[in-house]
Every structure is written in C-alpha cells, then in structure tokens.
N, C-alpha and C positions, 0 to 999 in steps of 0.2 A: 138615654143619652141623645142628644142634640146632634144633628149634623153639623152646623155653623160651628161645634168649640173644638170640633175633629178638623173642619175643613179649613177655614182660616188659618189655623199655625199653619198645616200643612201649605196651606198655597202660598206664604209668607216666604217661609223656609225652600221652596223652591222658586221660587221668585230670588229669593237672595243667592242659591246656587247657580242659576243660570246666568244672575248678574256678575257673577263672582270669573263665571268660565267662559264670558264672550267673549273677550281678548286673547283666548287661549284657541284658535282655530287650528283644527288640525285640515292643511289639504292634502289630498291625493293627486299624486301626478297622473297627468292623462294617459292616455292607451299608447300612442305617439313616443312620449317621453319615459315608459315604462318597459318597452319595445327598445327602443335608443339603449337603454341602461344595459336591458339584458343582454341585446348585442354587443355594448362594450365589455360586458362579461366575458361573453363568450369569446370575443376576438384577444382580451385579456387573456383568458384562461389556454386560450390556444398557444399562445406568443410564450408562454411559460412555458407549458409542454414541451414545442419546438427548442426553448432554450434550453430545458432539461436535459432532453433525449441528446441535442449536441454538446452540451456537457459529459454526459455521461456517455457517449463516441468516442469526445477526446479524451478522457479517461482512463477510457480503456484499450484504445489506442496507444496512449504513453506507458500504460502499464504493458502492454507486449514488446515494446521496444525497449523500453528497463529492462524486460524480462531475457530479453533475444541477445543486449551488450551483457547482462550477468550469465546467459549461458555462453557467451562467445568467451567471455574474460574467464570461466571457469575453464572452458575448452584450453584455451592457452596455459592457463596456471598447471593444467594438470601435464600439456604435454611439456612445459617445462621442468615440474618436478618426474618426469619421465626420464627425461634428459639429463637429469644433473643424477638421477639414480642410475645410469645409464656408465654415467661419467666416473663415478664413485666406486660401480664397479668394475669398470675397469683399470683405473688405478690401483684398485686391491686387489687386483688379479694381479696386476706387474709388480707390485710389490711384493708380492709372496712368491712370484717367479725368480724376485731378485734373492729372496731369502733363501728359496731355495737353492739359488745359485750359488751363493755364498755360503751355504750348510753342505753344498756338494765339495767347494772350493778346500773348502774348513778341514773338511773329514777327508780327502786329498793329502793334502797337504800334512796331517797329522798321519795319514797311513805312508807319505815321505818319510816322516822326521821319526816315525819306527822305524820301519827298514831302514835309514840310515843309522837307526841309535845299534841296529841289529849288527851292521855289517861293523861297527866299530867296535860293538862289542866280540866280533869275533877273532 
C-alpha cells in the first residue's frame, strides 16, 4: 500500500474540516474577566442569601404574631364562654329557687285548703 492514496484523502479531508470550522472560534475570557464573573456570583449569591434568610425572619416573625392574636382571641373566647356558663348557671339556680318557692307556696296552701275543708267538715 502507498503512502500518497492514504495520505492525500486524508490531508484533503482535513483541510476541508478546518476550512469548514475557522469561522467557528471559540474564545475564552481572560483571568481578569473570569475573576469579574465569579465575583458577581459570589456578591449575587450573597444578596439572595441575605434576602432569603430576611424573608424567612419575616416569616416567622408574622407567624408568632398570628400565633400570639389567636392565643389572645382563644384567651377571651374561652373566658367568655366562662362567663355566659357562669351566667346560665346562675339563672338556673334562681329558677329552681323560684320553683321551689312556689312548690313550697303550692303544698302551703293545699295543707290551708285541707284544714279548712277539715274544720267545715266538722
């Protein structure tokens, strides 16, 4: 085998590839500009953080103060239903005093209206 029927395609063929990919330059940024980038990273990456971490402050911040007016507003609900149990039973206490009263008055009064029925009867 010949060197020349190896070596001319090949040198054709790459001659036509490197013609193909000159317009195609890839550059790299310099040390300078690479430096620059990663600093904006990093001063990026910070500024998020910091915004995070103050988000999630106020957060949770707002959630102790929800959490502090729904313990206060149970506080009150409950010493109102205290109050109105409070309330309830004392009107059912004077209401059954009243029955009573009028169950004493009752039986009274029907132990009148025998001894009366007694003494006419005699």
């Amino acid at each position: 085998m010949k060197i020349k029927t190896l070596a001319v395609p090949a040198f054709v063929a790459l001659s036509l590839l490197f013609t193909a990919c000159a317009g195609d330059q890839v550059e790299t940024p310099d040390a300078d500009g690479a430096a620059g980038q990663v600093q904006e990273g990093a001063d990026d990456t910070g500024d998020a953080m910091q915004e995070g971490a103050d988000d999630a402050g106020d957060a949770m911040q707002e959630g102790a103060d929800d959490a502090g007016d729904a313990m206060q507003e149970g506080a009150d609900d409950a010493g109102d239903a205290v109050q109105e149990g409070a309330d309830d039973t004392g009107d059912a206490m004077q209401e059954g005093a009243d029955n009573m009263q009028e169950g004493a008055d009752d039986a009274g009064d029907a132990m009148q209206e025998g001894a009366d029925n007694m003494q006419e009867g005699q």
